[in-house]
C-alpha positions in Angstrom: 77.4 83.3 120.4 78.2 83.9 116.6 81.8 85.0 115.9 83.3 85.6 112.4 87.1 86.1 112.4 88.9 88.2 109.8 92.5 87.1 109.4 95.1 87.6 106.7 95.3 91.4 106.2 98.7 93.6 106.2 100.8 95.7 103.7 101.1 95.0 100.4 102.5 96.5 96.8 100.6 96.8 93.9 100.4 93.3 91.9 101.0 91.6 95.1 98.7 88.9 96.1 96.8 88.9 100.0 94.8 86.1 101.1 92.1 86.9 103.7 90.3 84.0 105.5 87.3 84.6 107.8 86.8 81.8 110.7 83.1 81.5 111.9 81.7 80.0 114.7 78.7 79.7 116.7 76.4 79.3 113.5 75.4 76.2 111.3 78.1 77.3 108.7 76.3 75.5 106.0 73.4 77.4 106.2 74.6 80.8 105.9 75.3 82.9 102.5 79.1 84.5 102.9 80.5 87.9 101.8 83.4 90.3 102.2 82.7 94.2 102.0 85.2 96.4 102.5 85.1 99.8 103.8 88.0 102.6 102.9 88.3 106.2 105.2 85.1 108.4 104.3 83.4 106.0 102.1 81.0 103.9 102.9 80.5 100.2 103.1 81.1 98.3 99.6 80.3 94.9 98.3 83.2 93.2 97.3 82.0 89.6 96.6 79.6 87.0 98.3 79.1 83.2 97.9 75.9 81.1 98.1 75.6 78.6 100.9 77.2 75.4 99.3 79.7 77.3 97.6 78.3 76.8 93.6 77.8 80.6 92.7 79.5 83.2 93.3 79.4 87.0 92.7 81.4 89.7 92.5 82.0 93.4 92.3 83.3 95.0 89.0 86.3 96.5 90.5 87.6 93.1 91.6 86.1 90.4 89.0 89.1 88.7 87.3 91.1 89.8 90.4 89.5 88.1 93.5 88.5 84.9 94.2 85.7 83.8 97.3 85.9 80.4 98.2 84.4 78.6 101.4 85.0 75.2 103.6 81.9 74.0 105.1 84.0 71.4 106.7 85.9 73.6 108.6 83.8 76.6 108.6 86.1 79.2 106.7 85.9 81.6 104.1 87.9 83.1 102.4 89.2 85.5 99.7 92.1 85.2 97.5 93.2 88.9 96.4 95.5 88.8 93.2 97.2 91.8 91.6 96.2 94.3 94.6 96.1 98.2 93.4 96.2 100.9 95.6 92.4 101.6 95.4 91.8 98.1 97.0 93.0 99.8 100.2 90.5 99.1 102.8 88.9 97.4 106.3 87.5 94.3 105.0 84.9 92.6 106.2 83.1 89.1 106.1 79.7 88.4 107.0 77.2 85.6 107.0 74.0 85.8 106.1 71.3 83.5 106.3 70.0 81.8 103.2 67.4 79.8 102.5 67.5 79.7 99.0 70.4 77.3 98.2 72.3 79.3 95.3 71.2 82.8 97.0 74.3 85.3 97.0 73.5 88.1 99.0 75.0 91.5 97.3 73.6 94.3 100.1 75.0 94.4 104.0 71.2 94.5 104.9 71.1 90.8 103.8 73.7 89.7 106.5 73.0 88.9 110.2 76.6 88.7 111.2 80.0 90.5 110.9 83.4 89.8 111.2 85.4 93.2 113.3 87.2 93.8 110.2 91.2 93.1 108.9 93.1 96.1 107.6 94.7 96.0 103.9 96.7 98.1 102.9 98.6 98.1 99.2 100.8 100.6 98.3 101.9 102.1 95.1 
């Protein structure tokens, strides 16, 4: 049974920095494409930023380049994102999910890519 984890969400100010990590299990890790979407009230699902399998590219989305980081373990089957100078428009669900890749530096940028998801961590950042 394949289980992402979402942890690391909360309250927040703008600038402030949150760090989300995403615990998988029940998968060959390794084998999967990562990505976080995140999905604030009434709108739907976004891209936020992905990571190819062995963790050598990575994408993003406009509204976060220069502001978020994805990174990923293999070793201990995590991934996570690092969330700098938060604004109020970054308010959201988040959401990891693993997709499978077998093209080695595939990022996947569209949900209909992944096969798994996380439930979802709550950020909130206010002004």
């Amino acid at each position: 049974q394949v289980q992402l984890v979402e942890s690391g969400g909360g309250l927040a100010q703008a600038g402030d920095s949150l760090r989300l990590s995403c615990a998988a299990s029940g998968l060959t890790f390794s084998s999967y494409a990562m990505g976080w979407f995140r999905q604030a009230p009434g709108k739907e699902r976004e891209f936020v930023a992905a990571i190819s399998r062995g963790g050598i590219r990575t994408n993003y989305a406009d509204s976060v380049k220069g502001r978020f980081t994805i990174s990923r373990d293999n070793a201990k089957n995590t991934a996570d994102l690092q969330m700098n100078s938060l604004k109020p428009e970054d308010t959201a669900v988040y959401y990891c999910a693993a997709g499978m890749s077998l093209v080695g530096l595939a990022v996947l940028r569209t949900p209909r890519e992944y096969d798994y998801w996380g439930q979802g961590t709550q950020v909130t950042v206010s002004s």
